[in-house]
C-alpha positions as CSV (number, residue, x, y, z in Angstrom):
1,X,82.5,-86.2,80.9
2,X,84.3,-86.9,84.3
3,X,85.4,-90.0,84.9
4,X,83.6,-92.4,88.0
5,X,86.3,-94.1,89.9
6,X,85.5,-97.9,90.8
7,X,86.2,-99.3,93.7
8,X,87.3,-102.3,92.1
9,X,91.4,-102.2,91.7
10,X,93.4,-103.9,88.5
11,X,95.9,-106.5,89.5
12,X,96.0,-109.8,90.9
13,X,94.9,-110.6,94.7
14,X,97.0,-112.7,97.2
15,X,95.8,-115.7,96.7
16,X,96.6,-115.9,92.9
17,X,99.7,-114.8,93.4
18,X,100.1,-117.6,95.2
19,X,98.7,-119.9,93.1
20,X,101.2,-119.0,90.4
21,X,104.1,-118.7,92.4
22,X,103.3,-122.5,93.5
23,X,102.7,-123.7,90.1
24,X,106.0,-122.3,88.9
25,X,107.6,-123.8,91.4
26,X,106.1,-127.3,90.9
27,X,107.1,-127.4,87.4
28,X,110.7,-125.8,88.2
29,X,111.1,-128.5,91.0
30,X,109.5,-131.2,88.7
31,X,112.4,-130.3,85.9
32,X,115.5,-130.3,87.9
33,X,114.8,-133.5,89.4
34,X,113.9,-135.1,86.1
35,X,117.1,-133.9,84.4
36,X,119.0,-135.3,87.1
37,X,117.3,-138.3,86.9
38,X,117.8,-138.9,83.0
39,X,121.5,-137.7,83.0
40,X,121.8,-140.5,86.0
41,X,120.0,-143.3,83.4
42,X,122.2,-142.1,80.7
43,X,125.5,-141.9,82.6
44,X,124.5,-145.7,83.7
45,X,124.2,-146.1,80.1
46,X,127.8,-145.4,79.5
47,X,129.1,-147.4,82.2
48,X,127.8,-150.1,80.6
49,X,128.6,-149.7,77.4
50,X,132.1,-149.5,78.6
51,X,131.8,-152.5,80.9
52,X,130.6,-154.3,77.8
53,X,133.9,-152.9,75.9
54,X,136.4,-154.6,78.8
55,X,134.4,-157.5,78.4
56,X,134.7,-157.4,74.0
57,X,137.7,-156.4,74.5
58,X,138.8,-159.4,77.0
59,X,137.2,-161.8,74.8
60,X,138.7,-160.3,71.6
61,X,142.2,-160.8,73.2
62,X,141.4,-164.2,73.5
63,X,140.3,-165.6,70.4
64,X,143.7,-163.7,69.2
65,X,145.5,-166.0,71.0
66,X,143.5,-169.0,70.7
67,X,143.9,-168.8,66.7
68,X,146.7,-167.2,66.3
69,X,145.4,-164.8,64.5
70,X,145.8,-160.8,64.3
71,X,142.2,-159.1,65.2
72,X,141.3,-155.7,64.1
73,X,139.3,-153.0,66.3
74,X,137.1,-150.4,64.6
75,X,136.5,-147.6,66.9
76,X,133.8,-145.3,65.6
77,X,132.7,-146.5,61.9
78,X,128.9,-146.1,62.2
79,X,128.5,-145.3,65.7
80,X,130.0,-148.9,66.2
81,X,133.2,-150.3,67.9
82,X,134.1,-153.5,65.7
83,X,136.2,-156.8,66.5
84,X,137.5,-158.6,63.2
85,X,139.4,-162.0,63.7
86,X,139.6,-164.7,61.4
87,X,136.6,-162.7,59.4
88,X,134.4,-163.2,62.3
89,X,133.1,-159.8,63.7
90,X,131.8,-158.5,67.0
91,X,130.2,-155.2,67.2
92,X,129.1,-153.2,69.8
93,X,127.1,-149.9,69.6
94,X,128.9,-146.8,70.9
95,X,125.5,-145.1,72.9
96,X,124.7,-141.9,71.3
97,X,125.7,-139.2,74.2
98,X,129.2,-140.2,73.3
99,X,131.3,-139.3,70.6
100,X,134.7,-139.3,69.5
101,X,136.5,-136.7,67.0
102,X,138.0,-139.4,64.6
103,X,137.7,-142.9,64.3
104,X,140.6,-145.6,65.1
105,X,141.9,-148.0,63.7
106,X,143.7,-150.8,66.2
107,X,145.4,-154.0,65.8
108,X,145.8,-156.7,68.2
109,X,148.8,-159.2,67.9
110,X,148.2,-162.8,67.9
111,X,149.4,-162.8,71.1
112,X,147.0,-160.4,72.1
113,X,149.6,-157.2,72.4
114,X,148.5,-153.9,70.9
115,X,150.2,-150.6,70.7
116,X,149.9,-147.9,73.4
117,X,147.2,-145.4,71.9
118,X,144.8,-143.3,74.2
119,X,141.2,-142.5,72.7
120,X,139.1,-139.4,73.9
121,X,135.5,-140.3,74.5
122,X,133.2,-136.9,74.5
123,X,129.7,-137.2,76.5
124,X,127.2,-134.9,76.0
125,X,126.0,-135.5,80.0
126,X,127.7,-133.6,82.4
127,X,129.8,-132.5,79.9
128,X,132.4,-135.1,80.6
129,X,135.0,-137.2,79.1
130,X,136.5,-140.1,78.6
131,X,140.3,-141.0,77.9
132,X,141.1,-144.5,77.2
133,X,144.9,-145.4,78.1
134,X,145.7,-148.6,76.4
135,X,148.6,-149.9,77.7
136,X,151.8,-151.1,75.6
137,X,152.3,-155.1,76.3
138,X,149.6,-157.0,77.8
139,X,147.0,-155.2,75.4
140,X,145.0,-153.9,78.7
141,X,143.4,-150.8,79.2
142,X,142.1,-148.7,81.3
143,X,139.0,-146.1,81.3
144,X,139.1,-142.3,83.6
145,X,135.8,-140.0,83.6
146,X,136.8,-136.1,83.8
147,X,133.9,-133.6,84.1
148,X,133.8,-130.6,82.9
């Protein structure tokens, strides 16, 4: 038996073609943009952790002097960063797009002095990091972003 050719073709016509390729690119466009828009919540998220940890940390200098008493800073135990003085405690959570490779273990002078140490903050947005200089003396500290 011969075969009857159709005059209908296989494939897809203009105008679905079109279709798809707008579809794709509403959902490609829709993606980036949200991405961008969650890493930008979740950077703001660790600018404010760290403003709360100048602010802790401020305030934990503080009540060093004011008692005369040592305090102790927990950097990482539970996802936490801990201030122990006169067995009151602070704690403030570490946000979970940052991590750190070990924990630390810091101890502020009654007269609010701490030893020089730098800590390495890890974020999982960008990729970027943190380093955290303290300073020797005064017990300040300061906070540099590097993106990777």
């Amino acid at each position: 038996m011969a075969k009857k050719h159709s005059s209908e073709r296989a494939g897809f016509t203009l105008i679905e073609m079109v279709v798809v390729l707008g579809i794709t690119t509403l959902f490609l466009m829709i993606g980036t943009f949200g991405s961008r828009m969650i890493a930008g919540r979740t950077t703001k998220i660790e600018e404010s952790f760290f403003v709360n940890l100048r602010d802790e940390w401020q305030s934990a200098q503080f009540k060093a002097k004011a008692s005369q008493q040592p305090l102790i800073i927990r950097i990482g135990d539970n996802r936490t960063v801990s201030f122990t003085c006169d067995g009151k405690k602070d704690v403030i959570k570490i946000p979970t797009t940052l991590s750190l490779h070990s924990t630390y273990l810091l101890k502020m002078n009654s007269n609010g002095n701490i030893s020089p140490t730098t800590i390495d903050w890890y974020s999982t947005v960008g990729p970027a990091s943190y380093r955290q200089t303290v300073q020797m003396g005064w017990g300040l500290y300061r906070v540099n972003r590097k993106v990777e």
